[in-house]
Predicted model as a PDB file, atoms N, CA, C, CB and O in Angstrom, pLDDT in the B-factor column:
MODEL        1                                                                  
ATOM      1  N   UNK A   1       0.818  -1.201   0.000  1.00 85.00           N  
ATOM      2  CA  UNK A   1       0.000   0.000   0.000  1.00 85.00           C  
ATOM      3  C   UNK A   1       0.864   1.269   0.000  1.00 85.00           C  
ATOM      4  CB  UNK A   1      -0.932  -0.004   1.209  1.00 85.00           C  
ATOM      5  O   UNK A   1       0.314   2.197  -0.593  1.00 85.00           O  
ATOM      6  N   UNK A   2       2.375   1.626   0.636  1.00 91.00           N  
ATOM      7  CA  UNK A   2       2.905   2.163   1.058  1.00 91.00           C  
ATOM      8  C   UNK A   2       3.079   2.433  -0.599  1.00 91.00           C  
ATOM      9  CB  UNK A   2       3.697   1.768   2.164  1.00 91.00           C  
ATOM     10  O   UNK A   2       2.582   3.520  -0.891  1.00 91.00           O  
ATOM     11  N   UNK A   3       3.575   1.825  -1.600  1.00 94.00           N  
ATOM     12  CA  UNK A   3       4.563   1.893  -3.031  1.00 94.00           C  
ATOM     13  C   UNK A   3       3.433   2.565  -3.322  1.00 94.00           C  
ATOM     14  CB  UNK A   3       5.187   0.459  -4.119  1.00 94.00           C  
ATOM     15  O   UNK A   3       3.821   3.036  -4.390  1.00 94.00           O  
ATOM     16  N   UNK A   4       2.336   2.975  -3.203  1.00 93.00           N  
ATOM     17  CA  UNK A   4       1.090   3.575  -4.208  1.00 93.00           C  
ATOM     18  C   UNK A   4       1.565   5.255  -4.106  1.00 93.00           C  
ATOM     19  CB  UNK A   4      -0.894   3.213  -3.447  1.00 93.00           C  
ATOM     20  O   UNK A   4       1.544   6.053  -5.043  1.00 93.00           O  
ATOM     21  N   UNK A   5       1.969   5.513  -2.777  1.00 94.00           N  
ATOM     22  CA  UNK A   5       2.470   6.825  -2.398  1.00 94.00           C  
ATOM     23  C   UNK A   5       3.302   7.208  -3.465  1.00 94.00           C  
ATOM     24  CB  UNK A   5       3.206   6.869  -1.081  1.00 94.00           C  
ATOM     25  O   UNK A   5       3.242   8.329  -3.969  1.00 94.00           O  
ATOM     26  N   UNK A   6       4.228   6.150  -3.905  1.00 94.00           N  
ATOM     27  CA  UNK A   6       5.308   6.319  -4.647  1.00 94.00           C  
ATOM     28  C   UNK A   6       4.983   6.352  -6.365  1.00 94.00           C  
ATOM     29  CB  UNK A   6       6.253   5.175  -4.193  1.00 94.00           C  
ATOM     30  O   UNK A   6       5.385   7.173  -7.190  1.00 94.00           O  
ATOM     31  N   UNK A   7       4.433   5.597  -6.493  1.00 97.00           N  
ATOM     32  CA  UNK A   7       3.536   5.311  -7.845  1.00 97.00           C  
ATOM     33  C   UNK A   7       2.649   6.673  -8.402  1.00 97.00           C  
ATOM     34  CB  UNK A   7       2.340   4.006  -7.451  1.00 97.00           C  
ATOM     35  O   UNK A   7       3.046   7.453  -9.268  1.00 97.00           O  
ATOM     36  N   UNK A   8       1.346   6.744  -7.672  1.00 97.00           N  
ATOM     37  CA  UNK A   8       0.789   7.691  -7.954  1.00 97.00           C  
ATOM     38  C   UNK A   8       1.149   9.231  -7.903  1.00 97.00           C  
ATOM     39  CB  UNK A   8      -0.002   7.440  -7.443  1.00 97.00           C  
ATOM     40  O   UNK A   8       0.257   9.993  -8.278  1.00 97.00           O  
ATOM     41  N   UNK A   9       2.200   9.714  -7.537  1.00 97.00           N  
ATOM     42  CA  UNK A   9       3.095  11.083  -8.235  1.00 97.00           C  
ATOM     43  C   UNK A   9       3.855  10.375  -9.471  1.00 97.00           C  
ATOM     44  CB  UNK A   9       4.467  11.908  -6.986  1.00 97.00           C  
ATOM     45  O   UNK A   9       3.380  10.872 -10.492  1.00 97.00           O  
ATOM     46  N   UNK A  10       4.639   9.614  -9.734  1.00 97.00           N  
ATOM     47  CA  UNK A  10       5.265   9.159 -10.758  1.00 97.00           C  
ATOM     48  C   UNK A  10       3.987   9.061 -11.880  1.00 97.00           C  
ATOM     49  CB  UNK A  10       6.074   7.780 -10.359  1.00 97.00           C  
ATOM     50  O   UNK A  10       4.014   9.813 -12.854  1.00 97.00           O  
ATOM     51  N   UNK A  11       3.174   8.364 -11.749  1.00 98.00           N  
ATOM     52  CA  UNK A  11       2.418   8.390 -12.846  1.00 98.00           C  
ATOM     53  C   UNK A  11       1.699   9.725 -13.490  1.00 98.00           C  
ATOM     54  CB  UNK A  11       1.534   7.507 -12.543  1.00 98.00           C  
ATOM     55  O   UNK A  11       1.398   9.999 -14.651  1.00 98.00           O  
ATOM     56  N   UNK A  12       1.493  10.709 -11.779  1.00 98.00           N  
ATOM     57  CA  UNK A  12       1.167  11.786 -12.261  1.00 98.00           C  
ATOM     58  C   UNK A  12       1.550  12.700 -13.273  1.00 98.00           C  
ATOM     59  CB  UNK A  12       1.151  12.203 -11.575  1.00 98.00           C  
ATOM     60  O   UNK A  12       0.951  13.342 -14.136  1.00 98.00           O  
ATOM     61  N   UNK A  13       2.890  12.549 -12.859  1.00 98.00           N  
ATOM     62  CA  UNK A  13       4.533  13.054 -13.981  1.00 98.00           C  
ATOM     63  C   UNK A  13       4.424  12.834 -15.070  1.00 98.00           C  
ATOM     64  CB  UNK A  13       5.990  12.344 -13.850  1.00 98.00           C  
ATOM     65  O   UNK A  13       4.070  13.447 -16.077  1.00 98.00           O  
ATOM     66  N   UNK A  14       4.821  11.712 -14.780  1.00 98.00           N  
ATOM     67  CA  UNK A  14       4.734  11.081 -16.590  1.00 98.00           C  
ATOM     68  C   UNK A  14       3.749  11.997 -17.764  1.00 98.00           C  
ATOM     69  CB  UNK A  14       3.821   9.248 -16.575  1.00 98.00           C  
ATOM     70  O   UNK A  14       4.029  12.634 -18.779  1.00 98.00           O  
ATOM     71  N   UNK A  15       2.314  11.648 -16.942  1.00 98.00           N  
ATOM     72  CA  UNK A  15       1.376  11.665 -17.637  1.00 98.00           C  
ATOM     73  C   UNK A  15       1.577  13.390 -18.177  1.00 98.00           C  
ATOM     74  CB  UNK A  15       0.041  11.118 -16.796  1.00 98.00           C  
ATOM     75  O   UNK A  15       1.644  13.660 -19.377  1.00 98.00           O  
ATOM     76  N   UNK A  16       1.653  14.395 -17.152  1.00 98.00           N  
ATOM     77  CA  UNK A  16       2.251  15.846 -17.126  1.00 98.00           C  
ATOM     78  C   UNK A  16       3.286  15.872 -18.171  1.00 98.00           C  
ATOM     79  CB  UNK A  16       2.915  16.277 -15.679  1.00 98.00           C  
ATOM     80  O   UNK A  16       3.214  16.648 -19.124  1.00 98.00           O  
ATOM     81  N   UNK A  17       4.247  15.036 -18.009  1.00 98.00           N  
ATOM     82  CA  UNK A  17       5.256  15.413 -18.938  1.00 98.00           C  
ATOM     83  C   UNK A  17       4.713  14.905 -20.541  1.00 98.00           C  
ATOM     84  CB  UNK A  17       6.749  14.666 -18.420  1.00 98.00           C  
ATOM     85  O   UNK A  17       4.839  15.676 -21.492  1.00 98.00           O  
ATOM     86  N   UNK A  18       4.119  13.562 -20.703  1.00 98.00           N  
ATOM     87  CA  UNK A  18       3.705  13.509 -21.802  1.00 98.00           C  
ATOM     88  C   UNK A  18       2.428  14.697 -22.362  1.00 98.00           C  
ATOM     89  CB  UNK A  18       3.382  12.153 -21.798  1.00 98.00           C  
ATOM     90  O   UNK A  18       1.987  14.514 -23.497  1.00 98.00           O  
ATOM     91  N   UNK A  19       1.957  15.714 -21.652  1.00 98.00           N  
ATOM     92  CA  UNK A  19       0.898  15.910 -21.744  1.00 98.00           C  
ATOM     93  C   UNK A  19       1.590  17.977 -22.225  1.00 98.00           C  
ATOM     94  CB  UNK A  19      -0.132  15.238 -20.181  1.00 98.00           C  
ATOM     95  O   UNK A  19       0.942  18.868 -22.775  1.00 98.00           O  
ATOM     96  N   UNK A  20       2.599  18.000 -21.869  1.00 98.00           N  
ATOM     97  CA  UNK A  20       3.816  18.844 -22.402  1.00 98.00           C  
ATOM     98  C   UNK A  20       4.393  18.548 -23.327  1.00 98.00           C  
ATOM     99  CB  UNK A  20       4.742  19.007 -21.711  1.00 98.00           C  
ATOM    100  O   UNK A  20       5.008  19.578 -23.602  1.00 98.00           O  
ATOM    101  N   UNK A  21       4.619  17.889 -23.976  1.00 97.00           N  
ATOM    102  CA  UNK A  21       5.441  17.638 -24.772  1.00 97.00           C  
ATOM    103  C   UNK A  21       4.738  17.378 -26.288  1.00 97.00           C  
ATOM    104  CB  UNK A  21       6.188  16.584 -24.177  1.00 97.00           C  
ATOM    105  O   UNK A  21       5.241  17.592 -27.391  1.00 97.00           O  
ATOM    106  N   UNK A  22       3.477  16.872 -25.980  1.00 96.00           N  
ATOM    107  CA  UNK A  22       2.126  17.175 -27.063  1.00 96.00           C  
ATOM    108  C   UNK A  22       1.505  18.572 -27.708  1.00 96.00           C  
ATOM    109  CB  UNK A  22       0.928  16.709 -26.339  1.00 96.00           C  
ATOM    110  O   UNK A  22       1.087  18.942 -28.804  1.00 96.00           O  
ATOM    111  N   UNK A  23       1.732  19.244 -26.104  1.00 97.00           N  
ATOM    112  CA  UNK A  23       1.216  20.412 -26.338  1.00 97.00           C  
ATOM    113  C   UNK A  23       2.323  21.463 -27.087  1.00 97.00           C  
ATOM    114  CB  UNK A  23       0.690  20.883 -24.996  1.00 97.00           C  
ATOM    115  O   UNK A  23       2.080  22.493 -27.716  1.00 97.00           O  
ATOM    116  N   UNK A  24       3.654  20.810 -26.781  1.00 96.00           N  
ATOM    117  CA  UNK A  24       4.672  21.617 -27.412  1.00 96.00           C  
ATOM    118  C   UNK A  24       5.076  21.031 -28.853  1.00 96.00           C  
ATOM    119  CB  UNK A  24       5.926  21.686 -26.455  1.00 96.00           C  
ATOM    120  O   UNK A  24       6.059  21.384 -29.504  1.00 96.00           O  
ATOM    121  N   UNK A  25       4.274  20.219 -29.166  1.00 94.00           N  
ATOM    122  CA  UNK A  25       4.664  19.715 -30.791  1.00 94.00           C  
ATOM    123  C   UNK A  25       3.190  20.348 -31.719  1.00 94.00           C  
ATOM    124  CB  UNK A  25       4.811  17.479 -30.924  1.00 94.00           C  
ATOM    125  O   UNK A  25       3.146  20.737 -32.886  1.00 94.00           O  
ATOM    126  N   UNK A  26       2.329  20.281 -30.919  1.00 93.00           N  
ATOM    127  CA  UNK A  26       1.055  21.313 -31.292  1.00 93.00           C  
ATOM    128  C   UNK A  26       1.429  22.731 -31.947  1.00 93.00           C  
ATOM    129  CB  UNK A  26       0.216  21.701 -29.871  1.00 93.00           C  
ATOM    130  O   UNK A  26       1.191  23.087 -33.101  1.00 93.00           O  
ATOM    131  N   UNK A  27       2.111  23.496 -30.870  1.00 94.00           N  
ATOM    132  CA  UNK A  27       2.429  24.768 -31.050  1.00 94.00           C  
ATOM    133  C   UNK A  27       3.534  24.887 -31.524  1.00 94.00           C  
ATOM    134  CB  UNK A  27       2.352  25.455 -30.099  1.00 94.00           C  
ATOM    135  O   UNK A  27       3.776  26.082 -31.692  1.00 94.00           O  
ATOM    136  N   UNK A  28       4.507  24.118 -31.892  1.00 94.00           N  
ATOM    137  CA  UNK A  28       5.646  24.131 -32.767  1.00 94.00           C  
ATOM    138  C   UNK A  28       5.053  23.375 -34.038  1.00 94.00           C  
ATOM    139  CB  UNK A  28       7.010  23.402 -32.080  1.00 94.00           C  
ATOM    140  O   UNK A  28       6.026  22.915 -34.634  1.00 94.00           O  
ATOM    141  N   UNK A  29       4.179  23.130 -34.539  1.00 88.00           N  
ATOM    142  CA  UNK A  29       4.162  23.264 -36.027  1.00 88.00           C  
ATOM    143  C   UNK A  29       3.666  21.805 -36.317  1.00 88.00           C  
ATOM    144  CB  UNK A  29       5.708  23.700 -36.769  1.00 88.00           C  
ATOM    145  O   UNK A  29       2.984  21.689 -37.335  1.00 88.00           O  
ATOM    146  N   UNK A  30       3.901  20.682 -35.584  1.00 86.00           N  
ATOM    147  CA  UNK A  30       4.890  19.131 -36.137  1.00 86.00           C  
ATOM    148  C   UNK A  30       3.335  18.584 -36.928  1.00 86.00           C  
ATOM    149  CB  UNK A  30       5.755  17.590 -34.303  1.00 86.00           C  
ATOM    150  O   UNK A  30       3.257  17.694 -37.775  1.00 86.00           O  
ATOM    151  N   UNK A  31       2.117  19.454 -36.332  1.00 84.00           N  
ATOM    152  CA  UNK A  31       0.860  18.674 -37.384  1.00 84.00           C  
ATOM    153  C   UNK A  31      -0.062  19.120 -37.740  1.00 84.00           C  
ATOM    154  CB  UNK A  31       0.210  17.686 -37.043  1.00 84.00           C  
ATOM    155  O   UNK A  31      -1.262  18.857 -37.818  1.00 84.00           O  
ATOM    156  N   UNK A  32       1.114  20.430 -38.145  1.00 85.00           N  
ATOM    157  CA  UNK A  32       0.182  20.989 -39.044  1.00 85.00           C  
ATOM    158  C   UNK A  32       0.069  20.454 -40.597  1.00 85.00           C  
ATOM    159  CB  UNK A  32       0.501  22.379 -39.041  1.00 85.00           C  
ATOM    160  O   UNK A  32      -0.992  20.797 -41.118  1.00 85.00           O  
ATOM    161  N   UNK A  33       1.029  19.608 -41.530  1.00 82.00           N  
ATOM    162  CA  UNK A  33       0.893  19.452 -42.692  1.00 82.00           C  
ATOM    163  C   UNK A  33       0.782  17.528 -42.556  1.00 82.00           C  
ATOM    164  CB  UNK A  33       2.191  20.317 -43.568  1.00 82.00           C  
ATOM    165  O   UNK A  33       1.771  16.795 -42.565  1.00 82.00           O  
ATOM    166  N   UNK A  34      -0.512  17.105 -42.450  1.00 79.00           N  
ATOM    167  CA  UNK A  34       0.053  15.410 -42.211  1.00 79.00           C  
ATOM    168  C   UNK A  34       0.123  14.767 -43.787  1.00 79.00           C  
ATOM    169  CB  UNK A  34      -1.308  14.266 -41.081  1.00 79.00           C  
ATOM    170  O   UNK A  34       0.982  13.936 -44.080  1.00 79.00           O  
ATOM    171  N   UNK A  35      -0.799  15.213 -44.679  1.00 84.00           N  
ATOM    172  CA  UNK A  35      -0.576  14.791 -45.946  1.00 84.00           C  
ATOM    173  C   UNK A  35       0.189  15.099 -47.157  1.00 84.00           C  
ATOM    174  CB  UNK A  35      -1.389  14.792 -46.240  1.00 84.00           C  
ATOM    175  O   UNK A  35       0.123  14.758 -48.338  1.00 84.00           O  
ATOM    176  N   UNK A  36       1.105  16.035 -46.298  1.00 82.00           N  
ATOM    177  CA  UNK A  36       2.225  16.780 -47.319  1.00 82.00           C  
ATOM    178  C   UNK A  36       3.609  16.008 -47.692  1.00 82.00           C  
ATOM    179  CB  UNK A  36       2.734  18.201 -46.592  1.00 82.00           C  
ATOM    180  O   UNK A  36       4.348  16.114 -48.671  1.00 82.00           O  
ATOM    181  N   UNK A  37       3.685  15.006 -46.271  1.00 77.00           N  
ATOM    182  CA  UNK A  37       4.734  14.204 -46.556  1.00 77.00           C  
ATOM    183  C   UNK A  37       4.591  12.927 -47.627  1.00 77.00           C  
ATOM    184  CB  UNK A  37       5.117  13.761 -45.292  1.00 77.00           C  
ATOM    185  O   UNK A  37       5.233  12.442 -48.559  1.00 77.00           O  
ATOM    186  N   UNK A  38       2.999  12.625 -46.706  1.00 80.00           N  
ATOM    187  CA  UNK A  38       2.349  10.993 -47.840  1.00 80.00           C  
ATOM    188  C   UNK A  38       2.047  11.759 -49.075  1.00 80.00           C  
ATOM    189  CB  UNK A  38       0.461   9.921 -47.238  1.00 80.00           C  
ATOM    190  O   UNK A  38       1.349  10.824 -49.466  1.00 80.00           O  
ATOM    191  N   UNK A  39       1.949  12.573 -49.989  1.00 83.00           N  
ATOM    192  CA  UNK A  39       1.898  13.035 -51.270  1.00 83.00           C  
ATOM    193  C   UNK A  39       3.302  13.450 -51.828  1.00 83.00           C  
ATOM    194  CB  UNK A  39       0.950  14.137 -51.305  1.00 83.00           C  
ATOM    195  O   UNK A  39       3.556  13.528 -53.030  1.00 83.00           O  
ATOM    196  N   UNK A  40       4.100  13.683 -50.909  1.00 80.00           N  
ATOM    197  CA  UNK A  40       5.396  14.068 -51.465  1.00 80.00           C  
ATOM    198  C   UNK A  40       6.397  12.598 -51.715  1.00 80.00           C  
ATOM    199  CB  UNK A  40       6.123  15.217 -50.311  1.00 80.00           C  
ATOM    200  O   UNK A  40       7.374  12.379 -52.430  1.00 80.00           O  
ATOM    201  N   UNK A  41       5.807  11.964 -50.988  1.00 80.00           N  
ATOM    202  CA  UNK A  41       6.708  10.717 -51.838  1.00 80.00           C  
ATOM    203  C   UNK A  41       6.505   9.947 -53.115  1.00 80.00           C  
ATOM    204  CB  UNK A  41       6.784   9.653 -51.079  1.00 80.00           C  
ATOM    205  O   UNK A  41       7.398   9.374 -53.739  1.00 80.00           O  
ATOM    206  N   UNK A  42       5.279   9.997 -53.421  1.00 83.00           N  
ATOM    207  CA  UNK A  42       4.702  10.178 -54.649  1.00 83.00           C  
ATOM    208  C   UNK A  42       5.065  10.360 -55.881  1.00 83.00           C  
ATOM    209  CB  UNK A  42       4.178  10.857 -54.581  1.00 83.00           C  
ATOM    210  O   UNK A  42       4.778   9.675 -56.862  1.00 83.00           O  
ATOM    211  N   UNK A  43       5.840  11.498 -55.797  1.00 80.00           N  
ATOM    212  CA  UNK A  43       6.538  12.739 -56.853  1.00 80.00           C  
ATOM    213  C   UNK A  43       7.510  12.338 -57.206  1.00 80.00           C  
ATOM    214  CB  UNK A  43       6.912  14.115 -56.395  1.00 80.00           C  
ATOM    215  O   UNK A  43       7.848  11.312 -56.616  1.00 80.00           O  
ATOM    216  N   UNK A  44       8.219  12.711 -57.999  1.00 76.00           N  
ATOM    217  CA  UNK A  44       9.605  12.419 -58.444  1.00 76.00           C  
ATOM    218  C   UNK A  44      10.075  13.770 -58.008  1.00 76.00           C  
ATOM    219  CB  UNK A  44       9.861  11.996 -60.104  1.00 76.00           C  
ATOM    220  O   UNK A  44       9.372  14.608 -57.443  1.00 76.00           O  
ATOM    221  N   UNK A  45      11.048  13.867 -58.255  1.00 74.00           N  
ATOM    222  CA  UNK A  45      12.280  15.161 -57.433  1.00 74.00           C  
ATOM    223  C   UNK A  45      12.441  15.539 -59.080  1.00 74.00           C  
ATOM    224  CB  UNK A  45      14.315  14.432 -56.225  1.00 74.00           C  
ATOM    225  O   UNK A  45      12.319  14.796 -60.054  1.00 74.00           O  
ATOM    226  N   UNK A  46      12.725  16.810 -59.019  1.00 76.00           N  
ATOM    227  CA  UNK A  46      12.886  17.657 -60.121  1.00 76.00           C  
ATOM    228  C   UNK A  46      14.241  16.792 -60.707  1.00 76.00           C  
ATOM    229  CB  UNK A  46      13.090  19.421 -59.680  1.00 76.00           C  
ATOM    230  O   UNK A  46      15.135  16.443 -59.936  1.00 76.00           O  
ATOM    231  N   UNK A  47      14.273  16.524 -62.015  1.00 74.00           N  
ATOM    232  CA  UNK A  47      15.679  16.134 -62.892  1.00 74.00           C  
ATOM    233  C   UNK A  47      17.070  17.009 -62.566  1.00 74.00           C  
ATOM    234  CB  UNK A  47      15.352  16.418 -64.601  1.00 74.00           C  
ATOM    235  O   UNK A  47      17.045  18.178 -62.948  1.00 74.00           O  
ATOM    236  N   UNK A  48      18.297  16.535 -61.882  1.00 75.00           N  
ATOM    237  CA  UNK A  48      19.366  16.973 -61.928  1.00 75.00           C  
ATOM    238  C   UNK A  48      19.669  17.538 -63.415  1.00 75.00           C  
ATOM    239  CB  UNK A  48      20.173  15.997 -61.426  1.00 75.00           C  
ATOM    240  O   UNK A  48      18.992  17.029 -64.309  1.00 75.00           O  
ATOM    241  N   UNK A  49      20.709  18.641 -63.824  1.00 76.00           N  
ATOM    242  CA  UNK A  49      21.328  18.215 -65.039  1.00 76.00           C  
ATOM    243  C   UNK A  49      22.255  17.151 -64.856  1.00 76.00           C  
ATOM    244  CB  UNK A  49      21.977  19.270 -65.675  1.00 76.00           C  
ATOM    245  O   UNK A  49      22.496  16.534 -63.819  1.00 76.00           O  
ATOM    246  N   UNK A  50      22.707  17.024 -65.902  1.00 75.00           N  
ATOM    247  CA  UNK A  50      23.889  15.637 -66.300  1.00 75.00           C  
ATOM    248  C   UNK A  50      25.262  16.346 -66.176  1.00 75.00           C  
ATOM    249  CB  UNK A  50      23.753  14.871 -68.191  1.00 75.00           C  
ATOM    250  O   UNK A  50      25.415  17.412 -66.771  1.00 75.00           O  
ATOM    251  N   UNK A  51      26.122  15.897 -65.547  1.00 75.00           N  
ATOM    252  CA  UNK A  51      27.208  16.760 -65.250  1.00 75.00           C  
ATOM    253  C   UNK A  51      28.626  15.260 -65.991  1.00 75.00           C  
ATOM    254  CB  UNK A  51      27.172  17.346 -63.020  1.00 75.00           C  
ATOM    255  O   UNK A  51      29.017  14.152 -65.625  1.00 75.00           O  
ATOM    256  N   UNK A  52      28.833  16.019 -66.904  1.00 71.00           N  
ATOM    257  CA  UNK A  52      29.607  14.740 -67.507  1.00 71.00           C  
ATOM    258  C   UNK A  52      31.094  14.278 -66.576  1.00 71.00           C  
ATOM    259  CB  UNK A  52      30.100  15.205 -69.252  1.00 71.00           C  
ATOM    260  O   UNK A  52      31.958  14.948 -66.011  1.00 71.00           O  
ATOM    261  N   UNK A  53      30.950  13.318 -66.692  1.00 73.00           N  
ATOM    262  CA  UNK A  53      31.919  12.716 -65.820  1.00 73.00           C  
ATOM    263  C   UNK A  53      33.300  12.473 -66.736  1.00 73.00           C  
ATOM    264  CB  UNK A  53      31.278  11.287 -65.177  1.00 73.00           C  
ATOM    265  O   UNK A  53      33.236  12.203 -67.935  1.00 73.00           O  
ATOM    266  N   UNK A  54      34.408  12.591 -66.085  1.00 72.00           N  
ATOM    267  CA  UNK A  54      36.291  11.776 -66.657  1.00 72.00           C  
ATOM    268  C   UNK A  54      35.921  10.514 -66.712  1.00 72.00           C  
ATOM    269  CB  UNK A  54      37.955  11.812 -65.393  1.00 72.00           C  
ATOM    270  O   UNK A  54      35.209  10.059 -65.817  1.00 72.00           O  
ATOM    271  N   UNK A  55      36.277   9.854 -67.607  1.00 70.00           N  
ATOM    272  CA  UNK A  55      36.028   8.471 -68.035  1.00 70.00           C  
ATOM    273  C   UNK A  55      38.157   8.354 -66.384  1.00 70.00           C  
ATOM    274  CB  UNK A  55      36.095   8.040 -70.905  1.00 70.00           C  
ATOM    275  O   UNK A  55      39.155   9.058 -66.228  1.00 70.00           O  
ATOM    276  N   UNK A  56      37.634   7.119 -65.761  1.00 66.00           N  
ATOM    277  CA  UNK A  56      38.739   6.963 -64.829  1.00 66.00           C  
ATOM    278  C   UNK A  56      39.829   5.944 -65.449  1.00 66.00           C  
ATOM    279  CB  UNK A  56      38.168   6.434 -63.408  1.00 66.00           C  
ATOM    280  O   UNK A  56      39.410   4.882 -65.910  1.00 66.00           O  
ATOM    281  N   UNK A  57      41.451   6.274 -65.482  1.00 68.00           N  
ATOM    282  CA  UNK A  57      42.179   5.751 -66.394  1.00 68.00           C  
ATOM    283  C   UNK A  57      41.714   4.386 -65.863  1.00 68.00           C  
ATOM    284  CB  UNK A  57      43.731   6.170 -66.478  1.00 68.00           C  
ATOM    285  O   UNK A  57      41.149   4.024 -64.831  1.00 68.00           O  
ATOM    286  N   UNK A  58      42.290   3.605 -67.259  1.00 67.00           N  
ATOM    287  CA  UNK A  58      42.137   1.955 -66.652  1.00 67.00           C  
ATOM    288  C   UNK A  58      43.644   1.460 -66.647  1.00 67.00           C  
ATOM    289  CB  UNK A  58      41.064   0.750 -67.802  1.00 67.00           C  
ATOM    290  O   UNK A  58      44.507   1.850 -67.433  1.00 67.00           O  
ATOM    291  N   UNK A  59      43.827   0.466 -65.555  1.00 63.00           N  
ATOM    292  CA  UNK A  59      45.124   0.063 -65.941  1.00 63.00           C  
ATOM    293  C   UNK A  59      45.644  -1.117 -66.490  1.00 63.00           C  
ATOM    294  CB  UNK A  59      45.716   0.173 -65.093  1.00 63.00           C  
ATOM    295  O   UNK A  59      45.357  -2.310 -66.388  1.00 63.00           O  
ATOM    296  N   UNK A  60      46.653  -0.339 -67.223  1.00 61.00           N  
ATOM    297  CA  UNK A  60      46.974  -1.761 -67.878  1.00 61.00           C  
ATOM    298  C   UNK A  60      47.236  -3.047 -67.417  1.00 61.00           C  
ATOM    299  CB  UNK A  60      47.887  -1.688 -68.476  1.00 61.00           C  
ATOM    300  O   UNK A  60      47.984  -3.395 -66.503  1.00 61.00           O  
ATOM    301  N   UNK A  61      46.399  -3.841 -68.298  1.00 62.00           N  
ATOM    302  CA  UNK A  61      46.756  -5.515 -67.853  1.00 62.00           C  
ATOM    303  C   UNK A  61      48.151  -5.996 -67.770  1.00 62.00           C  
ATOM    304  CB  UNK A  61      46.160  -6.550 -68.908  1.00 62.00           C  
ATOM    305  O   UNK A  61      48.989  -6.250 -68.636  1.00 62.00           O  
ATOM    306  N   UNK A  62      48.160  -6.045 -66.535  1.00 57.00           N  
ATOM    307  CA  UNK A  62      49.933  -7.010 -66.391  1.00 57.00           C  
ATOM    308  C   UNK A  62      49.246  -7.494 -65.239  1.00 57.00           C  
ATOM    309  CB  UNK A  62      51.920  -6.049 -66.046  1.00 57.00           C  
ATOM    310  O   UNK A  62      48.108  -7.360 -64.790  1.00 57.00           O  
ATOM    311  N   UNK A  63      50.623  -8.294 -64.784  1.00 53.00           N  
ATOM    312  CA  UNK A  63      50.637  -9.679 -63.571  1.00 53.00           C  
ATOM    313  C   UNK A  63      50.489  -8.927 -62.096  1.00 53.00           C  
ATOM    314  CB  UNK A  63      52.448 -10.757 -63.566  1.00 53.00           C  
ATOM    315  O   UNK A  63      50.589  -9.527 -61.026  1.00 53.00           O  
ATOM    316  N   UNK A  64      50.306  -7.906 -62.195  1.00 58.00           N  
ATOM    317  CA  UNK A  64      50.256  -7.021 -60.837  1.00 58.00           C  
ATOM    318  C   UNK A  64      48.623  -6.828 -60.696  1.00 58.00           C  
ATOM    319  CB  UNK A  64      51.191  -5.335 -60.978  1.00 58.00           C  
ATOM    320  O   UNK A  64      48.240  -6.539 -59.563  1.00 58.00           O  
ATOM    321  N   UNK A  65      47.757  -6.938 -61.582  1.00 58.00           N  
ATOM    322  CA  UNK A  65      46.710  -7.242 -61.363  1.00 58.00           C  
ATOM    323  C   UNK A  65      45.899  -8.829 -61.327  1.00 58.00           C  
ATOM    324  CB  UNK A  65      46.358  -6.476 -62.083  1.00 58.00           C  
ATOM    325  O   UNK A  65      44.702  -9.116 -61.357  1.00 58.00           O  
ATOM    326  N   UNK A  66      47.023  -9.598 -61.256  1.00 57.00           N  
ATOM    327  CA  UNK A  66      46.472 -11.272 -61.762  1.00 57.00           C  
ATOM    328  C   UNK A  66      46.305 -11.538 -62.370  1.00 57.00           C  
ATOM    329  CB  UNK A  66      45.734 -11.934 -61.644  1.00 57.00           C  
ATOM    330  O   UNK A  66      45.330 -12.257 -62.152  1.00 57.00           O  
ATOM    331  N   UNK A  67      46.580 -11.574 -63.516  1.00 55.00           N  
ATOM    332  CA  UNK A  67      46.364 -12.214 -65.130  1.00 55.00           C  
ATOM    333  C   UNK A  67      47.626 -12.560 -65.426  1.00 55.00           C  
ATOM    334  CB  UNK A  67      45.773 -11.166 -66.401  1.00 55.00           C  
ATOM    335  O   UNK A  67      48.634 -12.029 -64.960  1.00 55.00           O  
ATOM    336  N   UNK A  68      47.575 -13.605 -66.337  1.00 56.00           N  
ATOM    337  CA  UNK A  68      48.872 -14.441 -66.643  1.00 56.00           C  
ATOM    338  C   UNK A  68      48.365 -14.424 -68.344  1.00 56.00           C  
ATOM    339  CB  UNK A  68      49.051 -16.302 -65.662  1.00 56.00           C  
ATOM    340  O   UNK A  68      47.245 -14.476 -68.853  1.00 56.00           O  
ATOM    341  N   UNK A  69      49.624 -14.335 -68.880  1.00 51.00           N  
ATOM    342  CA  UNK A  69      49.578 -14.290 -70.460  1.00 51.00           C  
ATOM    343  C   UNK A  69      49.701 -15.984 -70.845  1.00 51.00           C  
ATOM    344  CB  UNK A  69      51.056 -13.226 -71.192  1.00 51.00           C  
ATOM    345  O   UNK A  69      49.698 -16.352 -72.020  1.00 51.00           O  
TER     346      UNK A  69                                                      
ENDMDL                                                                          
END                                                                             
């Protein structure tokens, strides 16, 4: 009976702190847009340009890469 003393402020807390932390995702923004994310995956992302790449030297075949003639 004694642990209930102990319990019932802890739960009170909790519940307080979860009950803060709702209210501070409320007023910071977090839901205001819920279908902006599920429609944005949807989409394709605007086309990069093509940025041409150096072809990378190749090296020549000899025995320093494992090949045997």
């Amino acid at each position: 009976m004694t642990i209930l003393l102990f319990l019932i402020p802890v739960a009170l807390f909790l519940g307080g702190l979860g009950l803060a932390g709702f209210l501070w995702a409320m007023r910071s923004g977090q839901f205001d847009d819920l279908d902006g994310a599920a429609q944005r995956i949807l989409f394709d992302d605007e086309p990069r340009p093509a940025v041409p790449r150096s072809r990378p030297e190749t090296p020549p075949e000899s025995a320093e890469h494992g090949l045997r003639s």
